[in-house]
C-alpha positions as CSV (number, residue, x, y, z in Angstrom):
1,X,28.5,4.4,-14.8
2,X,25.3,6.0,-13.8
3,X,21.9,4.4,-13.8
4,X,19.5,4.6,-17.3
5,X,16.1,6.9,-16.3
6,X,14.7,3.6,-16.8
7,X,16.6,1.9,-14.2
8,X,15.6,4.7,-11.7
9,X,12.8,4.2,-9.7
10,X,10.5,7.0,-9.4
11,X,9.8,8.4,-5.9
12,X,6.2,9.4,-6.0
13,X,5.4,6.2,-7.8
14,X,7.1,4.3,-5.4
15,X,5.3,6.4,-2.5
16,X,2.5,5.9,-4.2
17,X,2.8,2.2,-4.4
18,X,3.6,2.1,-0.6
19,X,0.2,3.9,-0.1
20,X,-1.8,1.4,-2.3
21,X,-0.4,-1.6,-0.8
22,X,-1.4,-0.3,2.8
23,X,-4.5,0.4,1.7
24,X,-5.3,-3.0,0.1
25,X,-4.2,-4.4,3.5
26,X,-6.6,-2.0,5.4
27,X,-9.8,-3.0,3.2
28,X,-9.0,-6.5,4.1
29,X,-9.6,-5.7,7.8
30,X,-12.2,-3.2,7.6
31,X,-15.3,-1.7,6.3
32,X,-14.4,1.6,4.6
33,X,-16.8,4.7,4.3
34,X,-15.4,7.4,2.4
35,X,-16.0,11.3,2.4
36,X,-19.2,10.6,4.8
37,X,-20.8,14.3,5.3
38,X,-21.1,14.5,9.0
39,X,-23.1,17.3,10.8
40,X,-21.6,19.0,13.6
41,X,-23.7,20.7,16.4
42,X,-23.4,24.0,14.6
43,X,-24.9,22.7,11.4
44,X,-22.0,22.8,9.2
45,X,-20.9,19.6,7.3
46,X,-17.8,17.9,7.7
47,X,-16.4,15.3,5.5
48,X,-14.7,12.3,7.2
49,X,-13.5,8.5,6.4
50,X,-15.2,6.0,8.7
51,X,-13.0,2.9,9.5
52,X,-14.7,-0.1,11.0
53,X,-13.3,-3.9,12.1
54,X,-15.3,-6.3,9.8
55,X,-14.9,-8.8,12.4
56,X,-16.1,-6.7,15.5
57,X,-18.5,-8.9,17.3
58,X,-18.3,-6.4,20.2
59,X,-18.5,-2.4,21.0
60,X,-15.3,-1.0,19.6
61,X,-13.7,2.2,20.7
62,X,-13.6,5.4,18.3
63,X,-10.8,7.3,17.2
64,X,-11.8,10.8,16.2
65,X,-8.7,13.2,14.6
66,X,-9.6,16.2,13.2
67,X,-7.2,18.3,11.0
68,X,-7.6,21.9,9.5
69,X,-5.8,20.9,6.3
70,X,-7.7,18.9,3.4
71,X,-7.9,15.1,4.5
72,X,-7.0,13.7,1.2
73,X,-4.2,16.3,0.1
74,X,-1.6,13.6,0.2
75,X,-3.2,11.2,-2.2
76,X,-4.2,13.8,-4.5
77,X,-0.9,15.3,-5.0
78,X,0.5,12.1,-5.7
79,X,-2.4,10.8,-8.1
80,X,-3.6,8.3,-6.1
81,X,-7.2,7.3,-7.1
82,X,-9.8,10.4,-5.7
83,X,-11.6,8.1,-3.1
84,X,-8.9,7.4,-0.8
């Protein structure tokens, strides 16, 4: 017998509950800055997520990655809220 639509689960909404449960276990260990516009040295803008310890009592190191594709594609696609 094959499963009702409403016993099967719905990929992107599970993906997309995955991706908010990380990120409610992310805010709990850091600061989060989103889309800050950051100027490079050749005075274009670039739009980035700033992630900080909230518990740093010390220097911490920084992680830059920089990617050519849009930063918040995946979360978009999916219809997760705009300021992830």
């Amino acid at each position: 017998c094959a499963p009702s639509a409403a016993q099967r689960a719905d990929p992107q909404a599970e993906l997309i509950a995955k991706r908010n449960d990380i990120e409610k276990q992310l805010e709990q260990i850091a600061v989060i800055d989103r889309k800050v516009m950051v100027k490079m040295r050749d005075g274009k803008l670039m739009a980035a997520d700033i992630y900080r310890p909230k518990d740093a009592t010390a220097k911490v190191p920084v992680i830059f990655e920089r990617t050519p594709y849009n930063f918040n594609y995946w979360d978009v696609k999916l219809g997760a809220p705009r300021d992830m």
